[in-house]
C-alpha positions as CSV (number, residue, x, y, z in Angstrom):
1,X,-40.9,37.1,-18.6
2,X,-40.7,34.3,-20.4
3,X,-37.5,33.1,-22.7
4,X,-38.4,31.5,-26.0
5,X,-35.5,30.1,-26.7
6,X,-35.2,26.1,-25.2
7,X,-31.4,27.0,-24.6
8,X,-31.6,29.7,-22.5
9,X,-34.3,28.6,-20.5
10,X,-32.2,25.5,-19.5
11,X,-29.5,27.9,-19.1
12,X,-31.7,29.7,-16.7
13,X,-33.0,26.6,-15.2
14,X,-29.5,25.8,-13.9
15,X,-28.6,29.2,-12.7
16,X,-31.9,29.4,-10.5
17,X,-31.7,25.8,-9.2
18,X,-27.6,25.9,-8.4
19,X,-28.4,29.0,-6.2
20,X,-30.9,26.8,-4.3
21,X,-28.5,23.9,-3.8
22,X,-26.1,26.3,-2.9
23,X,-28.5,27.7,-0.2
24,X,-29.7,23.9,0.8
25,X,-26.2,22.8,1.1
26,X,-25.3,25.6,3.4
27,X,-28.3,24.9,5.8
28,X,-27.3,21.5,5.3
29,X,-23.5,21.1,6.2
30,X,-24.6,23.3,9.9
31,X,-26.5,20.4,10.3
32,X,-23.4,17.9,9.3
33,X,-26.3,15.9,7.0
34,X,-23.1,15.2,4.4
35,X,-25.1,12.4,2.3
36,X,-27.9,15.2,1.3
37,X,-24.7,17.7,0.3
38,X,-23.3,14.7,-1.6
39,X,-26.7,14.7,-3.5
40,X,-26.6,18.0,-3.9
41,X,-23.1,18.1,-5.7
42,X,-24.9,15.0,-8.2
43,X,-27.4,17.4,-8.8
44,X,-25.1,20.4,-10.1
45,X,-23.5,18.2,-11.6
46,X,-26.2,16.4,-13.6
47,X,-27.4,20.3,-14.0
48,X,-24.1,21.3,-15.4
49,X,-24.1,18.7,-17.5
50,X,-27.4,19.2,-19.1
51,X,-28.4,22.6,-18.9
52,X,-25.5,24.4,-18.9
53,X,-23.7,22.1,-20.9
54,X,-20.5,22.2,-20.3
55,X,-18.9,19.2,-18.8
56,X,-16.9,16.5,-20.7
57,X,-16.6,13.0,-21.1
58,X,-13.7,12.2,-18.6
59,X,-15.5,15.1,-16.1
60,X,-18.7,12.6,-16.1
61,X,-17.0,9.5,-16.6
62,X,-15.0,10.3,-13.1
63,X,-18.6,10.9,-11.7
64,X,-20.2,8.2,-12.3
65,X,-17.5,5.9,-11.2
66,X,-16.9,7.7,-8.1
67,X,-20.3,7.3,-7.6
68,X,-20.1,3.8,-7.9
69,X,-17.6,3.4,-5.6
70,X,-19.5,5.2,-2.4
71,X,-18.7,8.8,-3.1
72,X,-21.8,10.4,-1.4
73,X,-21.8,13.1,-4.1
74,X,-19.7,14.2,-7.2
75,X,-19.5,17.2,-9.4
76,X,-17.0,18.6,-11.8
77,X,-15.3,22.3,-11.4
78,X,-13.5,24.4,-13.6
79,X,-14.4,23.7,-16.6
80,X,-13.5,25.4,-19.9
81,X,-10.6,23.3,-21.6
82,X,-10.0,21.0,-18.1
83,X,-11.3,20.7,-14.5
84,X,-11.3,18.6,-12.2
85,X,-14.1,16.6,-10.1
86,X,-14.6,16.8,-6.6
87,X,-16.0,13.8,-4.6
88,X,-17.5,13.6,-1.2
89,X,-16.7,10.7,0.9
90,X,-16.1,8.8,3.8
91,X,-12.5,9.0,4.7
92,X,-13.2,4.4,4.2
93,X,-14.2,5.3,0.9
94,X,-11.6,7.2,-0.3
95,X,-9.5,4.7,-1.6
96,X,-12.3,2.5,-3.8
97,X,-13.5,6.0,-5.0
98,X,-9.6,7.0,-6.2
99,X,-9.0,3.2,-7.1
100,X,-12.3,3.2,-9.2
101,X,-12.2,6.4,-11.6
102,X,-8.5,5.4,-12.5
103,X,-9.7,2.2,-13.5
104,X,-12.5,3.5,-15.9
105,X,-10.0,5.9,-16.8
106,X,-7.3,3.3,-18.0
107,X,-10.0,0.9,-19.4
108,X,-10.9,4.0,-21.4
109,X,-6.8,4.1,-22.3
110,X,-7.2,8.0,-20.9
111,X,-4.7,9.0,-18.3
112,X,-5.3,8.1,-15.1
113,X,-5.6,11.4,-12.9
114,X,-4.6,12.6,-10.1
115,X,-6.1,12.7,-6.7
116,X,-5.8,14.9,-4.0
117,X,-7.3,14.1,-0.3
118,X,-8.3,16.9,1.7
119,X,-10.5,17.5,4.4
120,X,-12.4,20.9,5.8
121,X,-9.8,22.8,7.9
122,X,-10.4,25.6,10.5
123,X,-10.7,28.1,8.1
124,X,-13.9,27.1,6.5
125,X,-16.7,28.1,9.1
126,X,-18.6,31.5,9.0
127,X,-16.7,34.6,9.4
């Protein structure tokens, strides 16, 4: 079947390919290979972005900066009217990555958000 409309097919587009990252970055992270789940979470971004359309400015503004500062990966999460971003990195990282999105936030005159450092506890492994 074939969908006609160019909207829908990138709506499509990102629904098959985030089940594939999601299936990737599971096989990925039992193998600990964090920088490949950090491109991963780029990827759904970039894929939420522009196919599903629905990030917004600060959402890909944090991104990129994040990025720029050594995040491994970055990709925003509950969308509708707010979200947040969640960035993968090196615990040495954490502080340029933090350090860098408030700056492009203020030099933007937006608010600078907040962050919230957390690692994978006991809980998250396979039940």
């Amino acid at each position: 079947m074939s969908l006609p409309d160019p909207v829908l097919r990138r709506r499509a587009r990102h629904v098959v390919t985030e089940n594939q990252r999601v299936r990737t970055a599971a096989d990925l992270l039992e193998k600990g290979a964090l920088a490949e789940v950090g491109a991963l979470l780029t990827e759904s971004h970039v894929s939420l972005r522009d196919d599903y359309e629905v990030s917004w400015a600060e959402a890909d503004v944090a991104v990129e900066a994040a990025l720029a500062a050594g995040a491994l990966g970055a990709r925003m999460f509950g969308g509708g009217f707010g979200g947040s971003v969640l960035a993968l990195a090196h615990r040495d990282a954490i502080a340029a990555v933090s350090d860098a999105v408030g700056k492009a936030f203020a030099e933007r005159g937006w608010t600078v958000p907040g962050f919230l450092e957390t690692t994978a506890g006991p809980a998250a492994r396979a039940l």
